[in-house]
C-alpha positions as a Markdown table, in Angstrom:
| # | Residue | x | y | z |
|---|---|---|---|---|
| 1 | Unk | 0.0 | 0.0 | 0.0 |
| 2 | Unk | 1.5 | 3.5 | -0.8 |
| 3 | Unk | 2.5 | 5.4 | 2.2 |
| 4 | Unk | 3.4 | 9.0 | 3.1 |
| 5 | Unk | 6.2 | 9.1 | 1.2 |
| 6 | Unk | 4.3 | 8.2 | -2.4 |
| 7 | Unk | 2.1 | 10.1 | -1.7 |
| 8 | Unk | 4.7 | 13.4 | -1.7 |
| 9 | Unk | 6.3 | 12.0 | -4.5 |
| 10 | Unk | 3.1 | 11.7 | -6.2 |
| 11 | Unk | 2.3 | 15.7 | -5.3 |
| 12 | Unk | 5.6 | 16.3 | -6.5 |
| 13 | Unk | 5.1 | 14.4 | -9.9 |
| 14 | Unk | 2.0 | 16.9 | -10.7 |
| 15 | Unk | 3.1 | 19.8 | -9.9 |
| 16 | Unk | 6.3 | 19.2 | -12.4 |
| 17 | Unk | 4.1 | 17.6 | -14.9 |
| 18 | Unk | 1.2 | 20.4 | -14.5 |
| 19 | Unk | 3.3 | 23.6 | -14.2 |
| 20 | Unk | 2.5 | 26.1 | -16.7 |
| 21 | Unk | -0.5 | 24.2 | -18.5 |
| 22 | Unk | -4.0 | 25.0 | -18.6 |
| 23 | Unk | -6.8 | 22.4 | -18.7 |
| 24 | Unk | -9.7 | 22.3 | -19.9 |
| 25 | Unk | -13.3 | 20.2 | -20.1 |
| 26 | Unk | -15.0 | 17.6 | -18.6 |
| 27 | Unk | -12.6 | 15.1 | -16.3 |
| 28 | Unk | -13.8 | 12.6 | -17.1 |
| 29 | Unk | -14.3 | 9.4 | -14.6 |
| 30 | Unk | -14.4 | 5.6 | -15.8 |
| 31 | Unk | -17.2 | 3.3 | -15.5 |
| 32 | Unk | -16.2 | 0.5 | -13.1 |
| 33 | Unk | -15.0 | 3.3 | -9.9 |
| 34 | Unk | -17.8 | 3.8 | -7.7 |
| 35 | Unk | -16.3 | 7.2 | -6.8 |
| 36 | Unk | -18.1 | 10.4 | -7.5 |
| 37 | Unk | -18.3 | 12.0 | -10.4 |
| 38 | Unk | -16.3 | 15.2 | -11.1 |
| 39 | Unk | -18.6 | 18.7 | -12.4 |
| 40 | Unk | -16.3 | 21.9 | -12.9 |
| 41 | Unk | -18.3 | 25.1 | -12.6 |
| 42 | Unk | -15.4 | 26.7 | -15.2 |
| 43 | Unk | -14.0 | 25.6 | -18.3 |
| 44 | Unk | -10.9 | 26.1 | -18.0 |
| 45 | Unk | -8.4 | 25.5 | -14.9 |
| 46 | Unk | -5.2 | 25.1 | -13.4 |
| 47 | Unk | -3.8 | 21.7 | -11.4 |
| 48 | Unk | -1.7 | 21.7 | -8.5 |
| 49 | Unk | -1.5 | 18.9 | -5.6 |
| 50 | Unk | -0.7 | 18.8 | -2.0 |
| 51 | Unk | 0.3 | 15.8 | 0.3 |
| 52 | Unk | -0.4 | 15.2 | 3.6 |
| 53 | Unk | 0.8 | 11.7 | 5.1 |
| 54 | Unk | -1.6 | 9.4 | 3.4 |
| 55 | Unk | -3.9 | 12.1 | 1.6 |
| 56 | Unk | -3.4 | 14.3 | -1.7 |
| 57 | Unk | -5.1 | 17.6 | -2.3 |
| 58 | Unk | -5.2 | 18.3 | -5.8 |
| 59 | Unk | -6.7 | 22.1 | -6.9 |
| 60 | Unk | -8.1 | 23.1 | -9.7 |
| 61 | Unk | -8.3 | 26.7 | -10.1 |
| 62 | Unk | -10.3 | 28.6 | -12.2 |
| 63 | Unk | -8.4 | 30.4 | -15.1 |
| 64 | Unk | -10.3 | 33.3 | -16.5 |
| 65 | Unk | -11.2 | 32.4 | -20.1 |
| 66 | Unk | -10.6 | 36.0 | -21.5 |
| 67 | Unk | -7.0 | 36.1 | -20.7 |
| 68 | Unk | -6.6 | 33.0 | -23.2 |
| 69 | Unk | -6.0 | 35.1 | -26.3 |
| 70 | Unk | -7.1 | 32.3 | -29.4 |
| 71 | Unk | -8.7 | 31.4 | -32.7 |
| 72 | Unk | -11.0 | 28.3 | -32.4 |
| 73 | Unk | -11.6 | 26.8 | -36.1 |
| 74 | Unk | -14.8 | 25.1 | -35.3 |
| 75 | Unk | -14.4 | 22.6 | -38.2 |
| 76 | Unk | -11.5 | 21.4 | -37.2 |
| 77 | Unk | -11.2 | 22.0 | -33.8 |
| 78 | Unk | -7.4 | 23.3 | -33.6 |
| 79 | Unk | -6.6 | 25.9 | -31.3 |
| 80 | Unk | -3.8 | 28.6 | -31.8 |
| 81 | Unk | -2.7 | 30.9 | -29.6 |
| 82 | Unk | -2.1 | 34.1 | -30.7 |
| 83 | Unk | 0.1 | 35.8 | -27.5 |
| 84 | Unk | 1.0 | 33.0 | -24.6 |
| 85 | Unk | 3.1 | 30.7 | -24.6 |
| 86 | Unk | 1.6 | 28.4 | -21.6 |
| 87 | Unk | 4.6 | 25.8 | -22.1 |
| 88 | Unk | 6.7 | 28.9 | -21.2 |
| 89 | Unk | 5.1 | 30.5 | -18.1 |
| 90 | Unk | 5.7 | 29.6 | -14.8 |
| 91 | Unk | 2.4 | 28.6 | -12.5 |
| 92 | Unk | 3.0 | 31.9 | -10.2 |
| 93 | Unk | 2.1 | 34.0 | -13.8 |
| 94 | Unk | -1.0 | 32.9 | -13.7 |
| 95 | Unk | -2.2 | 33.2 | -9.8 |
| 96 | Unk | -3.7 | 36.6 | -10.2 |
| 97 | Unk | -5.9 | 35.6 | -12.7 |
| 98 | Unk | -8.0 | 32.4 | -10.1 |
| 99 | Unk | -11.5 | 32.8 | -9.5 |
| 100 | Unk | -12.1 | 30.4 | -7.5 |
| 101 | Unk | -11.0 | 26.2 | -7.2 |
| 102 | Unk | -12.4 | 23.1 | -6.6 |
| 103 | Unk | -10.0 | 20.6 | -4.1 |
| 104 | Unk | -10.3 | 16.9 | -4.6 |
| 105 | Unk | -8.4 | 14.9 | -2.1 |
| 106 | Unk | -7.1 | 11.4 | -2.9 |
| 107 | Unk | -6.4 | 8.5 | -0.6 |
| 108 | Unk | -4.3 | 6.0 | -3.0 |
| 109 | Unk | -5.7 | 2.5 | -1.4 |
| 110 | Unk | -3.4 | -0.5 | -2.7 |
| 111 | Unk | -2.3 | 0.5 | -6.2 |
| 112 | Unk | -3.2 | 4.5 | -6.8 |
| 113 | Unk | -1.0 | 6.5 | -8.3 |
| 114 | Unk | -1.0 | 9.4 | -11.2 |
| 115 | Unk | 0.5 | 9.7 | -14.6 |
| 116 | Unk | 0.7 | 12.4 | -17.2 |
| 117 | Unk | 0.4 | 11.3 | -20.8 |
| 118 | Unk | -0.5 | 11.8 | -24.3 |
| 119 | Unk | -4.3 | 10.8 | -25.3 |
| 120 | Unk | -2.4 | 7.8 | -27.0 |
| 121 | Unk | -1.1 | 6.7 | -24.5 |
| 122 | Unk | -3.5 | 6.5 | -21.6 |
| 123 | Unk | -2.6 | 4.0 | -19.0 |
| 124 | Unk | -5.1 | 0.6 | -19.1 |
| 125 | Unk | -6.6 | 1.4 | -15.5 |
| 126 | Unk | -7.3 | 5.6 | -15.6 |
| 127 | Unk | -10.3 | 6.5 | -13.2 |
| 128 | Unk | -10.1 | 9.8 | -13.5 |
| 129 | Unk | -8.8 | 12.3 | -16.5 |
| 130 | Unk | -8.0 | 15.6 | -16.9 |
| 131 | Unk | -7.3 | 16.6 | -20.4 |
| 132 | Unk | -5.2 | 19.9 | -21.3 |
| 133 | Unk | -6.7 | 22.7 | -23.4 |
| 134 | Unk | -3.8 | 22.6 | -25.8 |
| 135 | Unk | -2.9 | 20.5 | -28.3 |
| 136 | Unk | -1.8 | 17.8 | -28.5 |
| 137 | Unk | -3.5 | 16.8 | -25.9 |
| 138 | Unk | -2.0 | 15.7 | -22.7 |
| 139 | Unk | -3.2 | 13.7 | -19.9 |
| 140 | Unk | -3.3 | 13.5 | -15.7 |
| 141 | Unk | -4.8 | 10.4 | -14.9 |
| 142 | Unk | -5.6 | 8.3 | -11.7 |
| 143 | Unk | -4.7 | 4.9 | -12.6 |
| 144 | Unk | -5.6 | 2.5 | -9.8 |
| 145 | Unk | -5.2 | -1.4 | -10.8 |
| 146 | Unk | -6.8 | -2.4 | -8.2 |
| 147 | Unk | -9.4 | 0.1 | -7.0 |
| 148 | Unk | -9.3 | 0.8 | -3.4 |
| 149 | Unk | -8.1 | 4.3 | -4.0 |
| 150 | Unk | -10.7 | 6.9 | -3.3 |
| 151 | Unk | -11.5 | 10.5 | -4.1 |
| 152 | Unk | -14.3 | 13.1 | -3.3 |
| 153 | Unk | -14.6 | 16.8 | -3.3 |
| 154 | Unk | -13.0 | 18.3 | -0.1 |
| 155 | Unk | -11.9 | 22.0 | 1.2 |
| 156 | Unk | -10.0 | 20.2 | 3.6 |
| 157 | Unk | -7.7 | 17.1 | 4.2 |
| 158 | Unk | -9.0 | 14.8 | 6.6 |
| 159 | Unk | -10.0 | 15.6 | 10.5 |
| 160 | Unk | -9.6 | 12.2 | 11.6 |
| 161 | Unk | -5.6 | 12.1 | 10.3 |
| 162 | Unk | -2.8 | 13.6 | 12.3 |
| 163 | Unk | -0.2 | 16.1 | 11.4 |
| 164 | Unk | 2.3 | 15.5 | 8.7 |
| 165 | Unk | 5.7 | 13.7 | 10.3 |
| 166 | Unk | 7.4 | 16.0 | 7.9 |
| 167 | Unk | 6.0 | 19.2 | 7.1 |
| 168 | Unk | 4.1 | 19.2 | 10.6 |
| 169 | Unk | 6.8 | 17.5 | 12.6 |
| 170 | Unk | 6.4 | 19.8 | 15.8 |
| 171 | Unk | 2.6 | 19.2 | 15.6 |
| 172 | Unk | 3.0 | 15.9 | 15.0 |
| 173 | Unk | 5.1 | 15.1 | 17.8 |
| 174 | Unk | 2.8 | 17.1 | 19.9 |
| 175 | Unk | -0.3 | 15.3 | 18.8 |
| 176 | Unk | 1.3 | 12.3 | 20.0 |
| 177 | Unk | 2.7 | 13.3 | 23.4 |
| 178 | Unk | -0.4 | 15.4 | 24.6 |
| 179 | Unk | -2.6 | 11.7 | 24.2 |
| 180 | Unk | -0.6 | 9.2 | 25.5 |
| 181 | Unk | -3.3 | 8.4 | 28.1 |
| 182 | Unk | -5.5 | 7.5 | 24.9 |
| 183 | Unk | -6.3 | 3.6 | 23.8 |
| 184 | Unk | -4.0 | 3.4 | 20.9 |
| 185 | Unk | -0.9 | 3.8 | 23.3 |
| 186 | Unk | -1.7 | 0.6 | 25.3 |
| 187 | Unk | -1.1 | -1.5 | 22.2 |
| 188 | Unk | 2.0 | -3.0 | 21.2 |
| 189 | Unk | 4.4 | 0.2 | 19.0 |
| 190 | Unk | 4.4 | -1.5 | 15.9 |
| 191 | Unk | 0.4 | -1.7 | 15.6 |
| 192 | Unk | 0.4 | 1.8 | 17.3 |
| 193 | Unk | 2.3 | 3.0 | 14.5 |
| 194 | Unk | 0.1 | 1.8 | 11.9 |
| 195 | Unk | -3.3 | 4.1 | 13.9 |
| 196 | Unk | -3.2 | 7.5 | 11.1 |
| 197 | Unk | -4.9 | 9.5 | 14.2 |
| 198 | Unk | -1.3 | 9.9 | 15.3 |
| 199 | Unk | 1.6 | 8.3 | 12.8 |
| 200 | Unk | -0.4 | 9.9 | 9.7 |
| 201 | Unk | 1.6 | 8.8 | 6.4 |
| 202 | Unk | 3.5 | 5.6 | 8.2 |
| 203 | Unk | 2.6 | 2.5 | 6.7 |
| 204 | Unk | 4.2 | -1.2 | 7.2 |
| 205 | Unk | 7.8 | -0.8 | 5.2 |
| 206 | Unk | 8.4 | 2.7 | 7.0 |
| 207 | Unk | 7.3 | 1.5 | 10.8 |
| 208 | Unk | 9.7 | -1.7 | 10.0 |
| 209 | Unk | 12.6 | 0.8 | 9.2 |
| 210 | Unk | 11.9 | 3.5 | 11.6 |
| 211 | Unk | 11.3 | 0.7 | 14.5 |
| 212 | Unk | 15.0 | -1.8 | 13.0 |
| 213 | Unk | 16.8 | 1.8 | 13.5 |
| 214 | Unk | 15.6 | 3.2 | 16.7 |
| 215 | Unk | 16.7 | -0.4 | 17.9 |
| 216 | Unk | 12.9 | -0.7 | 19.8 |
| 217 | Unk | 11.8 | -4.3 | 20.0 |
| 218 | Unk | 7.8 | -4.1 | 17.7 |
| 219 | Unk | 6.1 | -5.6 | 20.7 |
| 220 | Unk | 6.8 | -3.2 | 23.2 |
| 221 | Unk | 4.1 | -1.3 | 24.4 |
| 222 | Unk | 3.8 | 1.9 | 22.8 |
| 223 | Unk | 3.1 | 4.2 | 26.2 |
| 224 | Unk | 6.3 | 2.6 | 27.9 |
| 225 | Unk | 8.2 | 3.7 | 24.6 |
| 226 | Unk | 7.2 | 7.5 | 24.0 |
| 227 | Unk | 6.4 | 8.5 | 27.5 |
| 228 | Unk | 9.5 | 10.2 | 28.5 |
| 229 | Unk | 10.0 | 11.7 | 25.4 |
| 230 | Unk | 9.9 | 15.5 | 25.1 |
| 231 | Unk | 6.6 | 17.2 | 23.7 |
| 232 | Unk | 8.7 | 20.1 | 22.0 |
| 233 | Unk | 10.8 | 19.6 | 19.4 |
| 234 | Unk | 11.3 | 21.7 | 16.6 |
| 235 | Unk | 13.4 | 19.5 | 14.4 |
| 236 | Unk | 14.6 | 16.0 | 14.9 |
| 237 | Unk | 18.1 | 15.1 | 16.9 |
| 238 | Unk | 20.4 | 13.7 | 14.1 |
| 239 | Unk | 22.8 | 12.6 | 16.5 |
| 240 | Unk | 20.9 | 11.5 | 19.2 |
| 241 | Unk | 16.9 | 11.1 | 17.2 |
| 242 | Unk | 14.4 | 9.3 | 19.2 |
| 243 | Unk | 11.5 | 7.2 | 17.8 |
| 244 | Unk | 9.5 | 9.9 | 16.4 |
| 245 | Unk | 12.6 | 11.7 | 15.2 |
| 246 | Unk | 12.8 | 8.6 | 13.3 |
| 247 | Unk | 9.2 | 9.2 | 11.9 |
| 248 | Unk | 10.8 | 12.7 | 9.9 |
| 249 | Unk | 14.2 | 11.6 | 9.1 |
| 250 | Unk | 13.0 | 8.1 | 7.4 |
| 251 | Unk | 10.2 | 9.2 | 6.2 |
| 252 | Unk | 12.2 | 12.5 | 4.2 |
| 253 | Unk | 15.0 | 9.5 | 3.2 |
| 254 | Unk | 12.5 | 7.8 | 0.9 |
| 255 | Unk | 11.0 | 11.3 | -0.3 |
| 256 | Unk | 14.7 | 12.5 | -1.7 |
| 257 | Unk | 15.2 | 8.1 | -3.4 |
| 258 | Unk | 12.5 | 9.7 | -5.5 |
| 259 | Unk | 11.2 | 6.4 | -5.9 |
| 260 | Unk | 9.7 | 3.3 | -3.9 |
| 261 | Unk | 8.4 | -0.3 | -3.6 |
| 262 | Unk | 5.3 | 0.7 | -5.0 |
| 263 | Unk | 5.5 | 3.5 | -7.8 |
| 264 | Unk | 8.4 | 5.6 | -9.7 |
| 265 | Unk | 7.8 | 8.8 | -11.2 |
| 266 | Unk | 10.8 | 9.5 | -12.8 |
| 267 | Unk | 11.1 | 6.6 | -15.8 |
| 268 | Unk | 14.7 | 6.6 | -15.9 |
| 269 | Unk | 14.9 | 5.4 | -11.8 |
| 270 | Unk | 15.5 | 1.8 | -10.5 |
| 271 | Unk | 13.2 | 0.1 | -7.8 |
| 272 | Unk | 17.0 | -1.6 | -7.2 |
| 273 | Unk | 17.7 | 1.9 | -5.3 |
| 274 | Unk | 14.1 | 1.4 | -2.9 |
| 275 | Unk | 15.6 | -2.1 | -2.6 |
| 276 | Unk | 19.3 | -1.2 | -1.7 |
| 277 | Unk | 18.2 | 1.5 | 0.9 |
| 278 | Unk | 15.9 | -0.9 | 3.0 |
| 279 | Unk | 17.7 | -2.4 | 5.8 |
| 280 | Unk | 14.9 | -4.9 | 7.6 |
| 281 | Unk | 11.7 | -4.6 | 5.5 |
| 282 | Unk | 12.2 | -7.8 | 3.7 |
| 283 | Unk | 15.2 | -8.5 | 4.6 |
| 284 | Unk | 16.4 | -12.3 | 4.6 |
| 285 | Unk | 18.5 | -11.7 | 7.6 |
| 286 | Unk | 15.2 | -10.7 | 9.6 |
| 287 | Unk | 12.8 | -12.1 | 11.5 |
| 288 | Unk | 9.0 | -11.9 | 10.9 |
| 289 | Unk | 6.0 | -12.2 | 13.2 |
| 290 | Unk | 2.0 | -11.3 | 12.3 |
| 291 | Unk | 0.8 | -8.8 | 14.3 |
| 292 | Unk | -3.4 | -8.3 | 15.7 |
| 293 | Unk | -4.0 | -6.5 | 12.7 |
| 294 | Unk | -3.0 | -8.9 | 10.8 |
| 295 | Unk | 0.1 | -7.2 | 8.5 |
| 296 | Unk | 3.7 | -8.9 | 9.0 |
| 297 | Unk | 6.2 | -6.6 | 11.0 |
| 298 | Unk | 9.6 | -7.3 | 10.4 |
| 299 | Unk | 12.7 | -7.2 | 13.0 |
| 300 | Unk | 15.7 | -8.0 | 14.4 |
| 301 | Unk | 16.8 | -9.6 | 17.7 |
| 302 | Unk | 13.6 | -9.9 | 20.5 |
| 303 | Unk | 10.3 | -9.5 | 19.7 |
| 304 | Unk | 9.9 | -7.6 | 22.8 |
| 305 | Unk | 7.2 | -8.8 | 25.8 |
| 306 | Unk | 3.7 | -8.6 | 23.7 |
| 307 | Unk | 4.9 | -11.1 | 21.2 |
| 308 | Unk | 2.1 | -13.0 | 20.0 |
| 309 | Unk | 3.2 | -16.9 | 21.4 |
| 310 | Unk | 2.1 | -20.3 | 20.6 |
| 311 | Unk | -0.6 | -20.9 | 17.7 |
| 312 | Unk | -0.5 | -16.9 | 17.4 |
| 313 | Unk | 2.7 | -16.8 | 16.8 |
| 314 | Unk | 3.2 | -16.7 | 12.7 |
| 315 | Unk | 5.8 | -15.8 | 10.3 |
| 316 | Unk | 5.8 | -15.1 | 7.1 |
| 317 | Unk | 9.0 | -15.1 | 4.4 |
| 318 | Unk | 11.0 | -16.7 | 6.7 |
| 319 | Unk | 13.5 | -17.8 | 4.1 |
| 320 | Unk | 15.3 | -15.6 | 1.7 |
| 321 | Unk | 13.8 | -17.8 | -1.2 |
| 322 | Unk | 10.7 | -16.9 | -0.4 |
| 323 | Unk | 11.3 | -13.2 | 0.1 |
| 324 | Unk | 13.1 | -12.7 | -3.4 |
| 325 | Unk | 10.2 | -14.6 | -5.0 |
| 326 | Unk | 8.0 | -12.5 | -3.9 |
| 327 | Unk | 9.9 | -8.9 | -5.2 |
| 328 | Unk | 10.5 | -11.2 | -8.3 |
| 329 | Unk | 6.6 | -11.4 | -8.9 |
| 330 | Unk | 5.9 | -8.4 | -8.1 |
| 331 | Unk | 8.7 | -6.8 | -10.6 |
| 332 | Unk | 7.4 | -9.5 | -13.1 |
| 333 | Unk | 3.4 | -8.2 | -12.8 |
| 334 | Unk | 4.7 | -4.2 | -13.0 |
| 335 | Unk | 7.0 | -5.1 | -16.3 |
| 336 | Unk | 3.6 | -6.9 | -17.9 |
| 337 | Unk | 1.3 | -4.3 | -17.4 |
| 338 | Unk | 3.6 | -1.8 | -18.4 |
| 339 | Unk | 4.6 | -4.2 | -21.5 |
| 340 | Unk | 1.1 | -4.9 | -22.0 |
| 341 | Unk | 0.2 | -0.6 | -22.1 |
| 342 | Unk | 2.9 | 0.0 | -24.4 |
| 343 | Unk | 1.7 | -2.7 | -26.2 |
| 344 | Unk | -1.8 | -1.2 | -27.0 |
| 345 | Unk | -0.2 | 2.2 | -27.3 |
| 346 | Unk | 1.7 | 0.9 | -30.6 |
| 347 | Unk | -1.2 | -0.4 | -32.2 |
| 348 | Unk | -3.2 | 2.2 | -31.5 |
| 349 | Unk | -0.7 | 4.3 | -33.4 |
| 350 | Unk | -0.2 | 1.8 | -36.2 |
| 351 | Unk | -4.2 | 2.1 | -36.4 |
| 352 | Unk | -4.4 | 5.8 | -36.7 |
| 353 | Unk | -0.8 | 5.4 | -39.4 |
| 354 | Unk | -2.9 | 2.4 | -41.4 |
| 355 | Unk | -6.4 | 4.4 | -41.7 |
| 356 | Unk | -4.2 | 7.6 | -42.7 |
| 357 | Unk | -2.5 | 5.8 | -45.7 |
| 358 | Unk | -5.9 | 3.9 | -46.5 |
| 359 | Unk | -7.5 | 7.5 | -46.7 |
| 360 | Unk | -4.6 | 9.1 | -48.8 |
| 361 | Unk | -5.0 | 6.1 | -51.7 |
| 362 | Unk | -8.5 | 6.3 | -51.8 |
| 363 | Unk | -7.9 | 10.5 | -52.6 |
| 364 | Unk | -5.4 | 9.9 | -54.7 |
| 365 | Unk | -7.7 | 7.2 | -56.5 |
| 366 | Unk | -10.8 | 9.4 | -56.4 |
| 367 | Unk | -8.4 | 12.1 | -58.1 |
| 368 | Unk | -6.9 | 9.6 | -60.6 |
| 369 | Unk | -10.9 | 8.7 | -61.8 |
| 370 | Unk | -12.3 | 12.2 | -61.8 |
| 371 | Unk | -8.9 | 12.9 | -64.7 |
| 372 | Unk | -9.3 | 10.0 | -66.4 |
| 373 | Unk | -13.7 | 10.5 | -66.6 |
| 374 | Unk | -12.7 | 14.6 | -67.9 |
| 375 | Unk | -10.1 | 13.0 | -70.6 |
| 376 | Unk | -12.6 | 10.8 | -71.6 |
| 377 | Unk | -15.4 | 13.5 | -72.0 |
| 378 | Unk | -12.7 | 15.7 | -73.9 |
């Protein structure tokens, strides 16, 4: 499942991919999600994006239609611009000129994550598309393979999801020492670290790396961890970083990789760097254990005191056989869809080259007859 740090890398992605461009239209929503529908009250907008642990904000702001200086040929559809050069301009040009915006915020489920492409080349499993208003056409799209991401209109990110480890580390920190009386804190730290309320953005490969380097056994209760750590903190220790130091500084070491176990936005990286930079998550030097909720925490030395024992007590990838096959697969299914996408994206073009050629013989044919019929009448 994407954490935190995707989803940054994902804000990141669309506000590189969408800087300077203007869109335009319907966005248009696929047929199988069960998420609501998108309706603009403009035609024409901006796209920017926001993360916040394991939410994204994107905004689309209005951009006033009579500052787009153009000639629409109706026949053909084309659109020229006569004095800007959107390609050119930088996204602060155009922030005097928004009306108003509509926020949609994204949680990513399993598989979400967002790509910008040409109309050819759409990803198989797009839920939602924005198109641009000049040609040719690009394309933002929320491509979910497995559709457990959500969306839904939203001024605001979620109430029920703490502060940001990185951008809101002194809040963060805060939100967790001001409530260790609370329920969450009597539970073991590794499913304490897994409750968004308070660890908003940490997911199952980051608590295994933040827990492997603060040197905390998983099963240790959570209040008997954090309650002699100091409320205030500004910015984390890095000589001496506690656990929730830990929380910012691996979290921002996966945001500068630019790339992860579950998405890349930059098609040139390597998952090889995700891989080389994890130290426990998957490791076959590690041990495993299950935890209550069910999702496989990964360690070194003691368990600590709430280890699960006996029939409870279950391990997953113990071997490293089993731990490379399952990257292996998981490489393997990422290099067939994407194989399979470009795939369809070839014939497609081949399709549009074939029917253009078709069409240029049957001209030149028509033109050939129409000679040969005024010779004849001659």
């Amino acid at each position: 499942m994407p954490e935190g740090p995707e989803h940054y890398l994902a804000s990141d992605f669309i506000n590189q991919s969408c800087n300077g461009k203007i869109f335009s239209g319907n966005v248009l929503k696929s047929s199988v999600t069960k998420n609501p529908c998108i309706e603009l009250p403009f035609k024409h907008f901006l796209i920017s994006a926001e993360s916040r642990g394991k939410e994204l904000m994107l905004k689309l702001s209005e951009f006033y239609e009579k500052d787009i200086k153009m000639d629409l040929e109706l026949h053909n559809q084309s659109i020229k611009f006569e004095e800007i050069n959107v390609e050119k301009q930088d996204q602060s040009t155009f922030q005097n000129k928004i009306l108003s915006e509509v926020k949609i915020l994204f949680q990513f489920g399993m598989s979400g994550t967002f790509t910008f492409t040409s109309e050819a080349d759409i990803p198989k499993h797009s839920h939602l598309k924005f198109y641009t208003f000049e040609e040719p056409k690009m394309v933002l799209s929320f491509v979910d393979i497995r559709r457990f991401g959500k969306w839904k209109i939203s001024d605001n990110f979620s109430e029920n999801r703490g502060p940001d480890p990185v951008r809101e580390y002194a809040l963060f920190r805060k939100n967790i020492i001001t409530n260790l009386t609370k329920k969450t804190f009597q539970k073991s730290i590794c499913e304490a670290l897994h409750d968004q309320t308070y660890f908003n953005g940490i997911g199952n490969y980051l608590r295994a790396e933040i827990l492997y380097r603060a040197k905390i056994p998983p099963f240790t209760l959570a209040y008997e961890v954090l309650k002699d750590l100091p409320e205030e903190k500004k910015e984390p220790h890095d000589s001496t970083p506690d656990l929730l130091d830990y929380c910012k500084l691996v979290f921002n070491e996966v945001m500068q990789l630019k790339c992860s176990f579950y998405n890349s936005f930059n098609e040139h990286s390597d998952y090889k760097i995700f891989e080389k930079w994890l130290q426990c998550y998957c490791q076959p030097n590690m041990s495993n254990l299950v935890d209550k909720d069910g999702r496989t925490i990964w360690f070194e030395g003691s368990a600590g005191p709430l280890a699960p024992k006996g029939s409870k007590a279950i391990s997953r990838h113990n071997t490293s056989k089993n731990s490379k096959k399952k990257t292996e697969v998981i490489r393997a299914k990422k290099i067939k869809e994407n194989s399979i996408e470009i795939t369809e994206s070839k014939i497609r073009k081949k399709k549009i080259k074939v029917t253009k050629k078709i069409k240029n013989i049957l001209q030149d044919t028509n033109l050939s007859l129409r000679r040969s019929s005024r010779i004849k009448k001659k």
